[in-house]
C-alpha positions in Angstrom: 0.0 0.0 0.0 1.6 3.4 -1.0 2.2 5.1 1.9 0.2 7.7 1.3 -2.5 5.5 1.9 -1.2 4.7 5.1 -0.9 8.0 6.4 -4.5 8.7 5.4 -5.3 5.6 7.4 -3.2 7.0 10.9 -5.1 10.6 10.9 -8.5 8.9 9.9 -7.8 6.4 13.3 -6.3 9.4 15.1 -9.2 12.0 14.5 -12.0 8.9 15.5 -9.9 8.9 18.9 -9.3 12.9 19.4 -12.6 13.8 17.8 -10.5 17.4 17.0 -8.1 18.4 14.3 -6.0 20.5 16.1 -5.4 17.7 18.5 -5.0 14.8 15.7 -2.6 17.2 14.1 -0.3 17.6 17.0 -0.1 13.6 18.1 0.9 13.5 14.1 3.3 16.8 13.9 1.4 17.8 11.2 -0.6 20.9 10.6 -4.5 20.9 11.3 -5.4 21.6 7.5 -3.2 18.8 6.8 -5.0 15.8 8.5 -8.4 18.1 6.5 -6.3 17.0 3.5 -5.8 13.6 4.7 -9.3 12.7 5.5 -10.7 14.3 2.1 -8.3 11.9 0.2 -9.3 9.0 2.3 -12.9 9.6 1.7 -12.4 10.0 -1.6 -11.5 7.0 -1.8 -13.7 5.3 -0.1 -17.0 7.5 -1.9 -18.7 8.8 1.1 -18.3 10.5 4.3 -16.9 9.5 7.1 -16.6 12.4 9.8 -19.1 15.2 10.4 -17.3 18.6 11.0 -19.5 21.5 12.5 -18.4 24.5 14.0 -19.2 23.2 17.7 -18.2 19.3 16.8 -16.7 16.7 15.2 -17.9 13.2 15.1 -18.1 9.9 12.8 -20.7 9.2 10.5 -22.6 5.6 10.6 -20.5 4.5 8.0 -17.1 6.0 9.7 -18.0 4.2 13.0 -18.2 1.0 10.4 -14.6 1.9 8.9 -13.3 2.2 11.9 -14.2 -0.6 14.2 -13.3 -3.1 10.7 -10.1 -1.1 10.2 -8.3 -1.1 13.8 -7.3 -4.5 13.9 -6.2 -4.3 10.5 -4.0 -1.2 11.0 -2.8 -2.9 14.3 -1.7 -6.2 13.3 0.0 -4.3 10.0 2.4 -2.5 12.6 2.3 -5.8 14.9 4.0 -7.1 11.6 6.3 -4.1 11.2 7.2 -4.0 15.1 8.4 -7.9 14.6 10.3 -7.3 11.5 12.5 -4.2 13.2 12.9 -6.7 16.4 14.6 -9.5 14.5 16.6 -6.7 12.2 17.7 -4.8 15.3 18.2 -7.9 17.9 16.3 -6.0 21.0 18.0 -8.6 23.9 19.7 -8.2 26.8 18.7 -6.5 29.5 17.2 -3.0 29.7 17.8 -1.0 32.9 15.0 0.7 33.8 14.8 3.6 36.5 11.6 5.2 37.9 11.3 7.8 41.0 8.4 8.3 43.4 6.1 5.6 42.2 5.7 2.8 39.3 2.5 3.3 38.4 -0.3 1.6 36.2 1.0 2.6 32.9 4.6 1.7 33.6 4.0 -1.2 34.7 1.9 -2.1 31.8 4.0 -0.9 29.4 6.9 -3.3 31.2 4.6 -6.3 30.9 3.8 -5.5 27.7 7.9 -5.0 26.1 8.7 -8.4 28.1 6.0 -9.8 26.1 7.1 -8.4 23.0 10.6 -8.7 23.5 11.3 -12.1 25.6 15.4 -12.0 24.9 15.4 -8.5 26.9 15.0 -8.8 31.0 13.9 -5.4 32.5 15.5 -4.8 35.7 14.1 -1.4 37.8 15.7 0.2 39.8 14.4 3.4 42.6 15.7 6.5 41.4 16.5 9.0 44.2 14.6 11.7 44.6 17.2 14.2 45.2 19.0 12.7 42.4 16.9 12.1 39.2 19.6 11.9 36.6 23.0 10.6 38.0 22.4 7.1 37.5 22.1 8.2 33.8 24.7 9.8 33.6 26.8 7.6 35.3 25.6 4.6 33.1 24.0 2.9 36.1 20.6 2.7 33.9 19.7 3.2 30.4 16.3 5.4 30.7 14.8 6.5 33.9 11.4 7.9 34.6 11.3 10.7 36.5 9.2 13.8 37.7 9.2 16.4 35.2 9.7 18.8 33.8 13.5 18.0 32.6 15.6 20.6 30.7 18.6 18.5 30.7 20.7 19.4 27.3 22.2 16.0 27.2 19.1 13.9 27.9 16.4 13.0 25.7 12.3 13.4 26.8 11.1 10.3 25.0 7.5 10.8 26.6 5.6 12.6 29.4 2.7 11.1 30.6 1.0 10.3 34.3 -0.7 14.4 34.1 -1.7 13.8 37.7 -3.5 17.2 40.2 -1.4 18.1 43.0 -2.3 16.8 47.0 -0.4 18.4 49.4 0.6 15.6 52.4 0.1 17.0 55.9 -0.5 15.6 59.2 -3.9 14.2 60.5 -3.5 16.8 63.3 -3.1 19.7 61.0 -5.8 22.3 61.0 -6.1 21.7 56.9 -6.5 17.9 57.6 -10.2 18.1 57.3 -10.6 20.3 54.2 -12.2 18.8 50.7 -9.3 21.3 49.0 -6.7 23.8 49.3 -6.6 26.9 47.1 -2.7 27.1 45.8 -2.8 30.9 47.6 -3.0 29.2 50.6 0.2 27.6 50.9 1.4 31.2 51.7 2.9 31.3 55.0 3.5 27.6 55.5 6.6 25.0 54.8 7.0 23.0 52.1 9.8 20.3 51.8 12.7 20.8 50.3 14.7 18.4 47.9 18.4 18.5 48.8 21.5 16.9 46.8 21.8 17.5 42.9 18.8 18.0 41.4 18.7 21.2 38.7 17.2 24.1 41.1 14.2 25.0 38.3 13.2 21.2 39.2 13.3 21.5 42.7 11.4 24.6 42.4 8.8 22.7 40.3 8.5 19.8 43.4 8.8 22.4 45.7 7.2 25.8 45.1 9.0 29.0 47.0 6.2 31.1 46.2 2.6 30.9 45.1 1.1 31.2 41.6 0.3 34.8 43.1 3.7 35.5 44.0 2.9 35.2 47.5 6.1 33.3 49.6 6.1 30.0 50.8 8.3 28.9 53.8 11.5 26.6 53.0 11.3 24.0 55.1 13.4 21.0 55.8 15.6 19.7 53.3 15.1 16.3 52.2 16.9 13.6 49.9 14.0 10.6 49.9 10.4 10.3 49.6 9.7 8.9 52.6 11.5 11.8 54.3 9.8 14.1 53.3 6.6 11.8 54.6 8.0 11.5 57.9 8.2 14.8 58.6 4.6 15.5 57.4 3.5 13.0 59.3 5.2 14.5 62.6 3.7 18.4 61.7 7.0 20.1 60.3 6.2 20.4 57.0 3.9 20.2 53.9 4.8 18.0 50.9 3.3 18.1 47.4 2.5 14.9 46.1 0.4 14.0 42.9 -2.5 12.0 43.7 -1.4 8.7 42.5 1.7 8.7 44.5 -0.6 10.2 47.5 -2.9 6.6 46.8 0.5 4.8 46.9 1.5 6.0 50.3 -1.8 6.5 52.0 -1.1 5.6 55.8 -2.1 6.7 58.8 -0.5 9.8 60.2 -0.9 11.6 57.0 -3.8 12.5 54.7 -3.4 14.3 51.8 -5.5 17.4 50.4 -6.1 18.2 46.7 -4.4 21.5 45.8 -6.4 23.2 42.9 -4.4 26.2 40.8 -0.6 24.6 40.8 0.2 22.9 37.6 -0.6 18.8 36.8 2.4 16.4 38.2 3.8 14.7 35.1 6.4 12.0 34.8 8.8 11.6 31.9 10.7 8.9 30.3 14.3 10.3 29.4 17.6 8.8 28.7 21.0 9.9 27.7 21.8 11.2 24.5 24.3 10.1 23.5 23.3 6.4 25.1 20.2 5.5 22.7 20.0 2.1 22.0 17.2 0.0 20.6 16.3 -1.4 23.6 15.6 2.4 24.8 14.0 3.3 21.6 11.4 -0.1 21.7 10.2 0.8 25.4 9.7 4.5 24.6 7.5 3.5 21.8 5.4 0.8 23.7 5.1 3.7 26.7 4.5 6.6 24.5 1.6 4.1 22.8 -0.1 3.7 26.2 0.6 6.6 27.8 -1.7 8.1 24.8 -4.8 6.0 25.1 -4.8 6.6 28.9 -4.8 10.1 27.7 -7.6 9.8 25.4 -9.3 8.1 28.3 -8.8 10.6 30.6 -9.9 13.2 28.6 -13.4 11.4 27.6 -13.9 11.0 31.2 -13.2 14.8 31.9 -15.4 15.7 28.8 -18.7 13.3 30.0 -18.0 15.1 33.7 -18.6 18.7 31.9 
């Protein structure tokens, strides 16, 4: 099949996911009239119409929700075929060592099951990456790709994929005053302690973990320094601090002298998969994919959830 037939066939599957050109267009790196160009081609083809495009919406026609539900399986077992011819040209094998800070959650640990699956000659070993030091065992070649809070600015590391867009909790002590609230208002941090990540972390990341002011511009207090998670839960737990956490790490850790409070106007937690440059193997490059690949349907997901809610 030429490939611009292909193509066509990505932004037709893309577009019945996003349901929004400007969003198919940017999981393609392509322009928004482009996947218009794409999908006029394709239903050219085909004779008939497959999305409906208003001003307010966009959604599949009778017959696109037909071409799509026959076509998926189709399109996935193509790159099933594709995915198995680059494993036996590029050998994927050995072993991939796999770093990941705060908390392995559901779609890492999915995507782990799933490249063991895939790739049987390559063991996975993980490894807890510090949190006061999220890329020296990187650097030093102690793992191979490492997922970490983000954001990361790192000139000699690679972003592969950010993912996990979790709200913010902030972890206090049952005895705190805040304990009880529903919510916290990101304003109100002002005047009380946060955490602090010690050891040597870039300071625009510890300033992302660990705010010094509030969106406002309002100060928050430095509190103690800290090199581990469970630190910095400790000393929640015992009254001496605040710690931001996003929620899924929060679930991870629930325990008794702490309870954690949503936080509403800080930015989402994100984790990233990123490796070394100038370390980029094949091993790297098949996990990345398999990540990026879930990490976008629980996306979709997410956002379908958030749209019904509205």
């Amino acid at each position: 099949m030429p490939g611009l037939e292909l193509r066509e066939l990505e932004a037709f599957l893309v577009l019945a996911e996003e349901l929004h050109f400007g969003r198919t267009g940017e999981r393609l790196y392509v322009s928004q009239g482009r996947v218009s160009q794409l999908l006029r081609s394709l239903e050219a083809r085909v004779g008939a119409r497959l999305v409906e495009r208003t001003s307010r919406r966009v959604r599949l026609t009778p017959l696109g929700e037909e071409f799509r539900r026959s076509l998926r399986p189709a399109y996935d077992g193509l790159h099933r075929a594709v995915d198995e011819a680059r494993r036996a040209a590029r050998g994927v094998e050995g072993t991939l060592r796999l770093g990941f800070q705060c908390t392995a959650n559901d779609q890492v640990t999915e995507a782990v099951a799933r490249f063991q699956e895939r790739y049987p000659a390559c063991v996975v070993e993980l490894a807890e990456v510090p949190l006061h030091d999220p890329f020296g065992a990187l650097r030093d070649g102690g793992l191979d790709a490492a997922i970490v809070l983000g954001p990361v600015l790192e000139d000699d590391l690679v972003v592969g994929a950010t993912f996990s867009r979790e709200p913010q909790t902030v972890a206090l002590s049952v005895r705190d005053p805040l304990a009880a609230r529903d919510s916290l208002a990101a304003e109100e941090l002002a005047g009380r302690a946060l955490v602090r990540v010690g050891g040597s972390a870039p300071d625009y990341w510890r300033e992302s973990f660990s705010p010094s002011v509030t969106p406002g511009g309002r100060p928050i207090g430095a509190g103690p320094v800290v090199g581990t998670l469970q630190e910095g839960l400790a000393l929640a737990a015992a009254g001496r601090a605040l710690m931001l956490l996003c929620r899924a790490t929060a679930e991870d850790h629930d325990r008794g002298p702490v309870t954690y409070v949503p936080v509403t106007g800080l930015p989402d937690s994100t984790l990233e998969l990123v490796w070394r440059r100038d370390h980029e193997t094949a091993r790297v490059r098949a996990f990345a994919a398999d990540l990026g690949d879930i990490a976008r349907r629980a996306d979709v997901a997410r956002r379908a959830v958030r749209a019904r809610a509205e």
